[in-house]
Backbone bond lengths (Angstrom), bond angles and torsions (degrees), N, CA, C in turn:
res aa  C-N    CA-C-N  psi(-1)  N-CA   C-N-CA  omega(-1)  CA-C   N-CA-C  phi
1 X - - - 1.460 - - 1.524 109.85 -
2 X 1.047 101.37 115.63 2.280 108.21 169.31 1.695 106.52 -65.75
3 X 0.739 144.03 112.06 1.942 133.48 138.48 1.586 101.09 -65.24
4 X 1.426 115.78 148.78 1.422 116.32 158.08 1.831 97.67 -124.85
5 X 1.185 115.27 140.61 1.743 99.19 172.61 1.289 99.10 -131.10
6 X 1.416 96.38 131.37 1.873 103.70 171.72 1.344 100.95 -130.93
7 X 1.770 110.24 155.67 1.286 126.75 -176.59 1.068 130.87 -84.79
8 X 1.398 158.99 136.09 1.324 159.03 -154.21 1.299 102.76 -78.02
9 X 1.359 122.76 159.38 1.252 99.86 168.27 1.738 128.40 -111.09
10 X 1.156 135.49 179.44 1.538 133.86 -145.71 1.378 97.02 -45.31
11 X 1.301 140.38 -51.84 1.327 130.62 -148.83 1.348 118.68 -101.83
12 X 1.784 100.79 10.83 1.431 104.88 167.62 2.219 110.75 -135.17
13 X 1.339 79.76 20.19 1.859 108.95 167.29 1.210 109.96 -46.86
14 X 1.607 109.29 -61.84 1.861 99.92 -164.00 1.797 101.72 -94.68
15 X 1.471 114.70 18.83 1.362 89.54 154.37 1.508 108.55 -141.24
16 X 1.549 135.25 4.15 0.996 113.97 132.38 1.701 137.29 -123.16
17 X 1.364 104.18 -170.57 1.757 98.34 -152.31 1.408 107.25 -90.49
18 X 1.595 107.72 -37.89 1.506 114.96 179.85 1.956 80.61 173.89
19 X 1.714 59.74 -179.01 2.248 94.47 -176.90 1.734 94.78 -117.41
20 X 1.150 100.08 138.97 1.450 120.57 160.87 1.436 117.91 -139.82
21 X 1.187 114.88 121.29 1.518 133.01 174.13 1.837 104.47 -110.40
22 X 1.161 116.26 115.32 1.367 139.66 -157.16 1.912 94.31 -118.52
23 X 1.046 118.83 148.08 1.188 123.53 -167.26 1.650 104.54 -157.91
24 X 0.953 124.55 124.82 1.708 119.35 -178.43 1.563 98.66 -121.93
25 X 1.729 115.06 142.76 1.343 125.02 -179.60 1.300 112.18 -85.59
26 X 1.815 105.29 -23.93 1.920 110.85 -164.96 1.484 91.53 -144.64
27 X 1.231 103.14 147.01 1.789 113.95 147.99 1.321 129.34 0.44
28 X 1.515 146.62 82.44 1.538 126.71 -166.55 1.483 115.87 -160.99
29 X 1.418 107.35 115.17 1.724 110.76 -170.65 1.903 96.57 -98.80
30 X 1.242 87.76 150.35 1.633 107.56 176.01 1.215 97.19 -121.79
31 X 1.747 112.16 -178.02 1.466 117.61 178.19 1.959 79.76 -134.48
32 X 1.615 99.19 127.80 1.531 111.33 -178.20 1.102 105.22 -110.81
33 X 1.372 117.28 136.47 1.581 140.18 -145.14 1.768 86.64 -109.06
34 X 1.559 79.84 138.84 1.797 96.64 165.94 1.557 108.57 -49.63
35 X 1.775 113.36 138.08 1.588 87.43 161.70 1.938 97.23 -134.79
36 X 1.224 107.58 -139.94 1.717 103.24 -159.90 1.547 99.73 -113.89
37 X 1.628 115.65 20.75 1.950 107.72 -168.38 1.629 82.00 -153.25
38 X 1.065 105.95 169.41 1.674 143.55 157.29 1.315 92.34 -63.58
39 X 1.117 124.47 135.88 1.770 128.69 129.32 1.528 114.91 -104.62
40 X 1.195 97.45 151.26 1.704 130.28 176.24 1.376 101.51 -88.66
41 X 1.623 125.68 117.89 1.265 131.34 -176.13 1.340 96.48 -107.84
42 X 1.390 133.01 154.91 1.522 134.80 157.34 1.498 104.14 -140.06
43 X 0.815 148.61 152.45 1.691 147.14 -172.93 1.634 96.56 -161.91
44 X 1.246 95.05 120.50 1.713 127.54 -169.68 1.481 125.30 -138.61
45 X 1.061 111.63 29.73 1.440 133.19 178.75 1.358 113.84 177.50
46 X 1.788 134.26 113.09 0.903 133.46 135.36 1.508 96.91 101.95
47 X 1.355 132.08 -176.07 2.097 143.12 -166.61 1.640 96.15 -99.44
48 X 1.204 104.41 140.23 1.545 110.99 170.63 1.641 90.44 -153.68
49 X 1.440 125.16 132.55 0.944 132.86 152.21 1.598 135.95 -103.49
50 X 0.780 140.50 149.87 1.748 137.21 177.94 1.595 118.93 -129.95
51 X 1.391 129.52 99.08 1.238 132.69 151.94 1.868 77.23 97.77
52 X 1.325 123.19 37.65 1.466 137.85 172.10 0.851 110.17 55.87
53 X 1.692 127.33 44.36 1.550 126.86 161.35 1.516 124.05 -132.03
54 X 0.718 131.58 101.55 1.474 124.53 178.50 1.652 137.57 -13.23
55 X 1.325 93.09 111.90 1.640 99.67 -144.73 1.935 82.74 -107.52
56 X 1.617 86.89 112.65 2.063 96.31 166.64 1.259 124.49 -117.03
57 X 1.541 130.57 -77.12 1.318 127.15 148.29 1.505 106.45 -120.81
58 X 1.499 99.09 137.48 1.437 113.57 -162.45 1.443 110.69 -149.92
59 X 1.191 108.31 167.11 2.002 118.51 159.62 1.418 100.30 -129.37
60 X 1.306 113.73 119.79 1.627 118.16 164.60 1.313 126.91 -102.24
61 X 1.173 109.36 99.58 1.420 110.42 -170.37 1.584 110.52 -38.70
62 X 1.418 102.21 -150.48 1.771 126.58 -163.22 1.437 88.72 -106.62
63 X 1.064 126.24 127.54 1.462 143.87 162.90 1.070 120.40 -88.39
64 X 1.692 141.33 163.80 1.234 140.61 161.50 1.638 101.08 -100.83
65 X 1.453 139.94 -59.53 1.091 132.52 -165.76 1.709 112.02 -93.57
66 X 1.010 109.15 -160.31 1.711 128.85 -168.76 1.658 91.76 -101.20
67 X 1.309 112.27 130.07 1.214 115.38 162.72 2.203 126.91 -135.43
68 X 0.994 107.37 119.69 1.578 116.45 177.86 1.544 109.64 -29.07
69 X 1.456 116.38 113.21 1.773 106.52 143.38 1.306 119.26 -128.98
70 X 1.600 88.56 140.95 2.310 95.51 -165.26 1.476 83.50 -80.15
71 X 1.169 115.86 154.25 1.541 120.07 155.25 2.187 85.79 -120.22
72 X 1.394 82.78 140.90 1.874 96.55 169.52 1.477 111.88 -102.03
73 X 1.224 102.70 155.60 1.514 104.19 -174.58 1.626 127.93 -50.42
74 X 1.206 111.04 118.41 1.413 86.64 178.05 1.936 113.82 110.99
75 X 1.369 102.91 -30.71 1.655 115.40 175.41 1.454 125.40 -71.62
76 X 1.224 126.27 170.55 1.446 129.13 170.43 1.079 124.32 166.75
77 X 1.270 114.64 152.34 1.551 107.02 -149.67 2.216 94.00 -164.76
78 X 1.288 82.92 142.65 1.688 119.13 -173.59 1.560 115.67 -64.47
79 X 1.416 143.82 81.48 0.933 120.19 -170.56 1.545 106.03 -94.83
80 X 1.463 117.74 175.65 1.571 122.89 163.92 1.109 110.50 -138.07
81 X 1.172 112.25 137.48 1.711 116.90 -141.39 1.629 86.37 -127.35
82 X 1.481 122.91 101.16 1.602 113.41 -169.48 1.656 106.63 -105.13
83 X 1.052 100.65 151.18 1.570 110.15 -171.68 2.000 105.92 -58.90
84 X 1.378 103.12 169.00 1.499 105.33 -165.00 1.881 81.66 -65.65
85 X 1.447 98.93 152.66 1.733 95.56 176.31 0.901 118.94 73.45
86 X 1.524 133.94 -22.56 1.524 134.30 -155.80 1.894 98.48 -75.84
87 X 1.372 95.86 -42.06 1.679 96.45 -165.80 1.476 107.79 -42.87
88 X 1.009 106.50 -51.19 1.902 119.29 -160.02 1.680 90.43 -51.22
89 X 1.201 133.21 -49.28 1.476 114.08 -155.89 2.204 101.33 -67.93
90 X 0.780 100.85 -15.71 1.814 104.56 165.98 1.253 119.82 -65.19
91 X 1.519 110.83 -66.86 1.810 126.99 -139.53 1.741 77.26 -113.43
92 X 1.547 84.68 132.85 1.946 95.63 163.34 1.450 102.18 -91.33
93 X 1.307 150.90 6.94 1.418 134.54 168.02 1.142 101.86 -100.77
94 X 1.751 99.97 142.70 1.854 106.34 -177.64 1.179 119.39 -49.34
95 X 1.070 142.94 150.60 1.517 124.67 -171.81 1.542 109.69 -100.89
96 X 1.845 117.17 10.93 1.341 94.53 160.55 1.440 134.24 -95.42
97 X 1.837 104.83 27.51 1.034 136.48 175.82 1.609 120.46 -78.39
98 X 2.004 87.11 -4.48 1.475 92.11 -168.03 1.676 109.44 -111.76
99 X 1.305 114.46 -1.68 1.328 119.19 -149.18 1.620 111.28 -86.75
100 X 1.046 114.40 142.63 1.174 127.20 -161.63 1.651 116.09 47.54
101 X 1.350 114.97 48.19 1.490 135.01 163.26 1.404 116.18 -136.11
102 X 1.198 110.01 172.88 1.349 131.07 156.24 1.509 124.82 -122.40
103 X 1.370 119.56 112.41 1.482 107.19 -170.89 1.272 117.40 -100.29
104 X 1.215 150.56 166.49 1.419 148.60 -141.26 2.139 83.10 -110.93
105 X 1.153 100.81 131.41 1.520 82.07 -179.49 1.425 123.60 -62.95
106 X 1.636 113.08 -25.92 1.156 88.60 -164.86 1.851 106.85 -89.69
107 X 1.002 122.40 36.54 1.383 124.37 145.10 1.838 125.14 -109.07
108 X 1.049 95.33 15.27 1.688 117.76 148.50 1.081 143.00 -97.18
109 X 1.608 114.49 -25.41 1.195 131.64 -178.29 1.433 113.91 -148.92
110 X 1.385 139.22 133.23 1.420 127.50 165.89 0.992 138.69 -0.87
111 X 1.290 132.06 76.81 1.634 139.61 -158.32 1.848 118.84 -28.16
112 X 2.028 93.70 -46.01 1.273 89.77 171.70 1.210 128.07 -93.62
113 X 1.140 108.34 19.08 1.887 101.49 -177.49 1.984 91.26 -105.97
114 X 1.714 105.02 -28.11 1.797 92.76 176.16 1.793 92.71 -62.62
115 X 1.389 126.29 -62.02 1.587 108.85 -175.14 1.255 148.60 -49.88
116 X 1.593 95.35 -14.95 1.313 111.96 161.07 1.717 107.27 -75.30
117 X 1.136 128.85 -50.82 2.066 126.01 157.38 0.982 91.82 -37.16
118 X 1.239 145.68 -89.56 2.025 138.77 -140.18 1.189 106.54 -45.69
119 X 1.773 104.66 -54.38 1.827 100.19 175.41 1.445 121.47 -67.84
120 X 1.279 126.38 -33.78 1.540 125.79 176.02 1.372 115.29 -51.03
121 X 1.596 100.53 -48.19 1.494 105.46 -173.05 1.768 102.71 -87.76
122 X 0.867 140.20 -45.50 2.141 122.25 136.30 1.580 109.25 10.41
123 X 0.964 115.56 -62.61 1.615 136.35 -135.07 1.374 112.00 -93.44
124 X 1.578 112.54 -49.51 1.242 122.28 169.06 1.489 125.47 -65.52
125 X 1.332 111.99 158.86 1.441 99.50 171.37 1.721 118.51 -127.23
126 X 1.649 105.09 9.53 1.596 89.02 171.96 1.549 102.91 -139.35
127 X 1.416 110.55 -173.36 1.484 103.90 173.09 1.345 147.66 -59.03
128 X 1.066 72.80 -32.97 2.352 101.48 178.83 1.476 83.64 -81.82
129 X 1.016 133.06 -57.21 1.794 112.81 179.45 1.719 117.83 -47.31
130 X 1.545 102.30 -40.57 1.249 93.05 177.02 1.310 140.90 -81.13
131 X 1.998 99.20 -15.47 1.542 93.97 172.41 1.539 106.02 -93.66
132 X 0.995 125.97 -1.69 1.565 123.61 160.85 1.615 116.05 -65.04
133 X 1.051 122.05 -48.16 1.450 100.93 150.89 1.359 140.74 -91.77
134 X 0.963 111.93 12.57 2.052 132.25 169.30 2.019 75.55 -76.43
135 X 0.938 136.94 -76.96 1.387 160.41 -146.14 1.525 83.86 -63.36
136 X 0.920 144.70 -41.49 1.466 134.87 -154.93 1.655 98.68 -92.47
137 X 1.515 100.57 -41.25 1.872 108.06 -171.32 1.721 83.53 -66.93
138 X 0.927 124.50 -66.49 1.658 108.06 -156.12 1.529 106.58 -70.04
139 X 0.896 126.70 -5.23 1.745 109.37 173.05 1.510 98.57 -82.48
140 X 1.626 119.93 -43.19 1.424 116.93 -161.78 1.663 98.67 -56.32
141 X 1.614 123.10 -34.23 0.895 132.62 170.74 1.643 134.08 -69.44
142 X 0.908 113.91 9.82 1.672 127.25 -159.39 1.488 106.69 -99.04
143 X 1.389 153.62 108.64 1.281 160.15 -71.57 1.485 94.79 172.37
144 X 1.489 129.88 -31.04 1.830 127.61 -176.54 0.936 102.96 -177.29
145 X 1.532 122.56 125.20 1.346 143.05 153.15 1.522 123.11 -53.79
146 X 1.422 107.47 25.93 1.617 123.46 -166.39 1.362 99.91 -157.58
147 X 1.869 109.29 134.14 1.206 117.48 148.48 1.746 123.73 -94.53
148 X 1.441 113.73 135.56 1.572 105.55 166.30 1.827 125.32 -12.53
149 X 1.284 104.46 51.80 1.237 98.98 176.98 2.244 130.24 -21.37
150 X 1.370 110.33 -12.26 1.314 102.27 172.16 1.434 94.28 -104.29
151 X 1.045 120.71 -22.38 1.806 124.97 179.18 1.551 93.28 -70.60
152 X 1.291 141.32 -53.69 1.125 124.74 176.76 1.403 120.06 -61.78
153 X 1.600 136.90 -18.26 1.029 138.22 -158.11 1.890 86.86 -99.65
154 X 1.286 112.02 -47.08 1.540 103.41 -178.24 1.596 113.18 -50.90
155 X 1.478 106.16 -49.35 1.161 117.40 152.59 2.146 130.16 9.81
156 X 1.792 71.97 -98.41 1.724 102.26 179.07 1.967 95.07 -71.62
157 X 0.935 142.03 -34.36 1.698 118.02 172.56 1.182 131.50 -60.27
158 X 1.561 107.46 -40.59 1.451 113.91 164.82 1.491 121.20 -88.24
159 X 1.284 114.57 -16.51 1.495 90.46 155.90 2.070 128.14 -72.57
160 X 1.745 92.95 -35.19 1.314 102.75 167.49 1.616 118.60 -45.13
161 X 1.438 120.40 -44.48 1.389 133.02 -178.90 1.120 112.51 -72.63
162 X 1.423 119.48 5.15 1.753 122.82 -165.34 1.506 112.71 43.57
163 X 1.147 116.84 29.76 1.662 105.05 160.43 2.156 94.49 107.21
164 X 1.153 107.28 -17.51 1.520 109.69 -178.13 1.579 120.96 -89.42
165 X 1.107 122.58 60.36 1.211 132.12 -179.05 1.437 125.43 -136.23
166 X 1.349 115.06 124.71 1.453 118.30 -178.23 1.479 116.13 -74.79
167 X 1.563 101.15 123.70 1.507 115.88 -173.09 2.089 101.83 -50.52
168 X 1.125 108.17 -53.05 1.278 109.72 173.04 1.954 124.58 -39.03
169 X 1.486 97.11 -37.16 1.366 109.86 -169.06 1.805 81.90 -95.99
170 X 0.901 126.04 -43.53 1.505 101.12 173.55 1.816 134.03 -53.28
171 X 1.411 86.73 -39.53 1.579 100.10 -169.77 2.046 93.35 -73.67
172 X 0.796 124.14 -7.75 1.577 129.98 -166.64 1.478 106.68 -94.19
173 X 2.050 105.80 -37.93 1.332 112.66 -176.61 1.757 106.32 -75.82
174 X 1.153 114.71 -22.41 1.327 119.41 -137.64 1.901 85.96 -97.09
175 X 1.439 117.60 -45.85 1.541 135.28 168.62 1.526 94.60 97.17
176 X 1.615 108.59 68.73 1.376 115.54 -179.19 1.595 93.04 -156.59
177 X 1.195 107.67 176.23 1.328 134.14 -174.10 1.376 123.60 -88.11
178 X 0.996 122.58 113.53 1.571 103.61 -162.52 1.629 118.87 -71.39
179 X 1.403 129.68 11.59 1.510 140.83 153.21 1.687 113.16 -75.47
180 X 1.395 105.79 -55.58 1.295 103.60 171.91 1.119 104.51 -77.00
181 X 1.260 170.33 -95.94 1.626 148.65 165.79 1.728 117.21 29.16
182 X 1.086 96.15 -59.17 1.873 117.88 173.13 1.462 93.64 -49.20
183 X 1.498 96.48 -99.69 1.485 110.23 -166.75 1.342 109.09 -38.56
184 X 1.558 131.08 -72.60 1.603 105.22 -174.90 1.594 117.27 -56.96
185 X 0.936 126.96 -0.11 1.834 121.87 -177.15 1.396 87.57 -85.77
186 X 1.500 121.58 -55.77 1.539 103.13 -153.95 1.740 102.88 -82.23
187 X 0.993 111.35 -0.66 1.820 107.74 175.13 1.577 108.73 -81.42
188 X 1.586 115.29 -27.60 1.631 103.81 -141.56 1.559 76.94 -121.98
189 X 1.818 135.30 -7.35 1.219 120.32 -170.24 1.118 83.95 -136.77
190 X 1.473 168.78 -53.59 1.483 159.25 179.03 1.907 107.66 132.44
191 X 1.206 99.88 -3.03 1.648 93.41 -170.59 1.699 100.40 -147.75
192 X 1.304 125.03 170.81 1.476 140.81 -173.00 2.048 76.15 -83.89
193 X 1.700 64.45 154.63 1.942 105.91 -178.18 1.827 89.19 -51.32
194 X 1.310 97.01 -49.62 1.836 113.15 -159.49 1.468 112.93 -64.78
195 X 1.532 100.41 -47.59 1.414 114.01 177.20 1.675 106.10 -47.82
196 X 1.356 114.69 -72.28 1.688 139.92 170.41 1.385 106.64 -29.60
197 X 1.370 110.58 -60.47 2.046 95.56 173.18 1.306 108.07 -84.76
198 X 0.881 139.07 -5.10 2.057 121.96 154.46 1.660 107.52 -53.90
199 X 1.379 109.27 -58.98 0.963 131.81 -168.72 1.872 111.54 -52.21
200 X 1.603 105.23 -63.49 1.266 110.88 138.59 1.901 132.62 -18.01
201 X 1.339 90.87 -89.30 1.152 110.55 157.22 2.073 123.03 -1.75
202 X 1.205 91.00 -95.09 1.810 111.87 155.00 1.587 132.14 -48.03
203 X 1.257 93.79 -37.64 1.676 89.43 167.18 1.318 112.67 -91.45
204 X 1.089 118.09 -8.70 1.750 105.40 175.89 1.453 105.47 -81.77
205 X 1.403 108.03 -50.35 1.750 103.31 166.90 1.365 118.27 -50.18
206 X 1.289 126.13 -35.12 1.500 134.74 161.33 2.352 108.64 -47.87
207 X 0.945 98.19 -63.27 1.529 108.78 168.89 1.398 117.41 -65.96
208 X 1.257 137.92 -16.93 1.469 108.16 -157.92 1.818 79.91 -127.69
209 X 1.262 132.78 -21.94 1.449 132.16 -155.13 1.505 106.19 -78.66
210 X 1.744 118.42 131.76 1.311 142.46 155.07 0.918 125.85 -76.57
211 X 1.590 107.79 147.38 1.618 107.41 177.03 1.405 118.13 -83.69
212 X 1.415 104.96 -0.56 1.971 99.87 169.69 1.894 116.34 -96.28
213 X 2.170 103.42 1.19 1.457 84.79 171.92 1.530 114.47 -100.96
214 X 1.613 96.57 178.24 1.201 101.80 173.41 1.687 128.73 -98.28
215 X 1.494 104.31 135.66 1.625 105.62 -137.41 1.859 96.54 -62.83
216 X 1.654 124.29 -32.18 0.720 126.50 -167.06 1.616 112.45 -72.12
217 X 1.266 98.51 -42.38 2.262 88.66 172.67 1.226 93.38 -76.12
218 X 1.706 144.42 -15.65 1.515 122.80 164.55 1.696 115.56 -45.92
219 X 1.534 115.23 -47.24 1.197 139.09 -151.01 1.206 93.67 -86.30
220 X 1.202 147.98 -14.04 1.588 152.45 -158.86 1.783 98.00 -129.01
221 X 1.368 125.43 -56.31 1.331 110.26 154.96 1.303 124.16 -40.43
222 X 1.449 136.59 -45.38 1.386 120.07 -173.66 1.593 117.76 -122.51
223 X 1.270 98.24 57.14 1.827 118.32 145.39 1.556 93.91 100.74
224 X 1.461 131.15 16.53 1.850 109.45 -165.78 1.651 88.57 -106.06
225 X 1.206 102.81 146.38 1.509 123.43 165.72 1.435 118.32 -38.26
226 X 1.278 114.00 -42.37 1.771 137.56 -171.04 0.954 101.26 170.45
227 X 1.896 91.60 179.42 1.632 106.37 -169.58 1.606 113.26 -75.19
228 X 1.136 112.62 -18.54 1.235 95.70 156.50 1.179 144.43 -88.80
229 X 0.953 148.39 15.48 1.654 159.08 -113.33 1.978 89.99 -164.60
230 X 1.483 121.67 -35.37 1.275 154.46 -179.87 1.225 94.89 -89.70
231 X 1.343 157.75 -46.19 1.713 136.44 -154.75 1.591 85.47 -107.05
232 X 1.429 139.00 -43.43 1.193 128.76 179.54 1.357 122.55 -60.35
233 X 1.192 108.97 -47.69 1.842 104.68 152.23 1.333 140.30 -51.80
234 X 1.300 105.71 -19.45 1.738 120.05 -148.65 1.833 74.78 -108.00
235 X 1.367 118.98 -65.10 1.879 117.93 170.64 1.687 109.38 -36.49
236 X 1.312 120.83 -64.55 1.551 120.25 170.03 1.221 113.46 -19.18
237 X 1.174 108.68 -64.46 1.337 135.14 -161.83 1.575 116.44 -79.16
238 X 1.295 129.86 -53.75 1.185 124.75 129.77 1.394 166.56 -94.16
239 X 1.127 99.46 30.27 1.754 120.96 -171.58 1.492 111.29 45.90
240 X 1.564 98.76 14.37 1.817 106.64 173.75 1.515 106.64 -121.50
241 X 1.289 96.72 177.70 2.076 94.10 176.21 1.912 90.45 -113.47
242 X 0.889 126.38 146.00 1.254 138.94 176.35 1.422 118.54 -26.48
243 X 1.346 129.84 -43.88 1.435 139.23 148.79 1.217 119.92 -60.88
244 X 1.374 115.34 -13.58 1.649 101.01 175.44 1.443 92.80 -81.68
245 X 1.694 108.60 -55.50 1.349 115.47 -165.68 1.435 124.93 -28.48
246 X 1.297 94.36 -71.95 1.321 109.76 169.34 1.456 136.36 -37.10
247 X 1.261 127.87 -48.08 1.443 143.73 165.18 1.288 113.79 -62.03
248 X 1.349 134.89 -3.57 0.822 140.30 159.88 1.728 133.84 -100.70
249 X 1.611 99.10 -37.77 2.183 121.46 154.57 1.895 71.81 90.73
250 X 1.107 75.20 146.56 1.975 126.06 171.01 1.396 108.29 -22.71
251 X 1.497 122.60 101.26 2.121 111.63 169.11 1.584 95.80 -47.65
252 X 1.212 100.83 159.06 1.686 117.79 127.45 1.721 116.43 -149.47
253 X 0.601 109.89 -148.24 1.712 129.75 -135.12 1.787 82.31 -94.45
């Protein structure tokens, strides 16, 4: 499988993360890990399915579990990988309207301006052609030159905390309510404050973990009750138990 990753450019920086165009030579399913944003799917060459459905142009929300995508020989397809929050400055529907789905894009966005993308990206023949017009659909689409500045600040604490932070002690830091806390998180980020640092939570142990520690002071370093309370989350989360996970190293895309 090729990845190519290219960067957005300045005026679409603080809401998305990068471009990845993924390309597979043969037949090959992964198991794709929850992450903390929406991605933008486009598939422009060849069958790709996700969670066994045919994945074309889409937005997939925020998931809770691990889910399968076949790539078929020969396919590939454009993702946009938008920063936590980033989605909302595009799409006027809350985006926790999106979670644990995939929506067909063009019931996200103007049917004919996504068909006007299908044919552009038709038309072209290399990558930089294609994120130049991926790049053109989302500016035409772009709604505020601003993210929820306290949504970004909830943001950066719980990622700072690695995922270990009490929603209560957040909503206290932040000088808000912890209902309104809810509701704007899950509109402007797609998932609960709580959901987001689990999620957090697990992938940092996913990122930072060695094969010479031991998983259980891992599981006690970063906020779990015990090791069990830690393998049932860490299984949730990856349809593996921590020893499977591991012996095997990190899906991606």
């Amino acid at each position: 499988m090729k990845v190519h990753q290219f960067l957005p450019s300045d005026v679409l920086k603080p809401f998305v993360s990068r471009f990845l165009v993924t390309e597979s030579e043969g037949d090959l399913t992964r198991q794709l890990l929850p992450g903390t944003a929406p991605v933008m799917a486009l598939r422009f060459k060849g069958a790709i399915s996700l969670n066994n459905t045919n994945l074309d142009f889409g937005l997939t929300g925020i998931y809770r579990v691990a889910r399968p995508v076949h790539y078929s020989s020969g396919s590939a397809i454009l993702l946009v990988l938008f920063n936590e929050g980033g989605a909302a400055a595009f799409i006027n529907t809350p985006l926790n309207e999106f979670s644990g789905l995939t929506a067909s894009l063009d019931k996200v966005f103007p049917a004919e301006q996504v068909q006007r993308l299908e044919e552009s990206l038709d038309r072209v023949q290399t990558h930089a052609q294609r994120i130049v017009a991926v790049e053109s659909f989302l500016l035409a689409q772009l709604k505020t030159n601003d993210k929820d500045p306290m949504i970004s600040k909830a943001i950066d604490i719980i990622k700072s905390r690695k995922g270990n932070h009490k929603i209560k002690d957040l909503a206290t830091t932040l000088n808000i309510n912890i209902d309104s806390l809810e509701k704007r998180f899950r509109a402007q980020v797609g998932i609960s404050p709580k959901h987001f640092s689990s999620i957090v939570r697990i992938s940092s142990v996913i990122s930072t973990y060695q094969s010479h520690q031991d998983l259980t002071a891992v599981s006690l370093e970063t906020g779990f009750f015990d090791q069990a309370h830690f393998n049932r989350d860490f299984k949730t989360f990856t349809g593996e138990s921590p020893g499977q996970f591991f012996k095997k190293g990190p899906p991606k895309w």
